[in-house]
C-alpha positions in Angstrom: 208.1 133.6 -5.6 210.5 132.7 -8.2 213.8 131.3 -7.5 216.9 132.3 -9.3 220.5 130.6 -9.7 223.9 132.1 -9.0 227.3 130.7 -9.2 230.2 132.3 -7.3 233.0 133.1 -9.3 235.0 132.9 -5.8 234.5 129.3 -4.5 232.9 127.8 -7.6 229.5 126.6 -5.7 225.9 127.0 -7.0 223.2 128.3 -4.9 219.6 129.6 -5.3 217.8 132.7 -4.0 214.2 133.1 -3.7 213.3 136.7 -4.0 210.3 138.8 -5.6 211.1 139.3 -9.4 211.4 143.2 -8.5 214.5 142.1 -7.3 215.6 139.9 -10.2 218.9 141.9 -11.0 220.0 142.2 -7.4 223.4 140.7 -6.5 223.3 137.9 -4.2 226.1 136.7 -1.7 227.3 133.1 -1.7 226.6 130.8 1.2 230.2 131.5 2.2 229.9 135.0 1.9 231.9 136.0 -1.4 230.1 139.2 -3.5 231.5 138.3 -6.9 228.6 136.2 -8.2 227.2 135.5 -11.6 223.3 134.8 -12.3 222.9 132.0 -14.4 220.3 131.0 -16.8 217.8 128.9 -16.3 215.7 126.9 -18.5 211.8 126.0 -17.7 210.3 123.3 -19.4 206.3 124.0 -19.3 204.2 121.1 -20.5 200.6 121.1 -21.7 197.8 119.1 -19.8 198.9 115.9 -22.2 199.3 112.6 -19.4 201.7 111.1 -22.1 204.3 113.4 -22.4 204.3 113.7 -26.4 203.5 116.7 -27.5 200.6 116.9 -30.9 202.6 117.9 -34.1 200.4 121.2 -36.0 198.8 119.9 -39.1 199.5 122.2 -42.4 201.8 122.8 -44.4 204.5 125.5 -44.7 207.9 125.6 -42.3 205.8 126.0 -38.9 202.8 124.7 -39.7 201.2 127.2 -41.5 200.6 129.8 -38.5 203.2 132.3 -40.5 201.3 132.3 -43.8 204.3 130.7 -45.8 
């Protein structure tokens, strides 16, 4: 289940709320009990199955590697 990030606008502390993404847009209460919260943004980084960490560059030309046809 994912887990989402609010801040409340009251208090100024950061919480998260696991819930079922059906509910994605619902408001959450703060820890302290304030209503007026904001959903932040989250960022994800997904890696391939590469042990290193580095990532292989596409080969070809063009301004993306060719994929686009330019």
């Amino acid at each position: 289940m994912p887990r989402y990030e609010y801040r409340c606008r009251a208090c100024g502390d950061t919480f998260e709320v696991q819930r079922p993404m059906s509910e994605a847009n619902a408001n959450a209460a703060c820890p302290a009990g304030h209503d007026d919260t904001v959903k932040l943004l989250s960022t994800v980084a997904v890696g391939g199955g590469n042990a290193g960490g580095a990532q292989p560059r596409p080969s070809g030309g063009g301004c993306c590697g060719g994929a686009c046809g330019c």
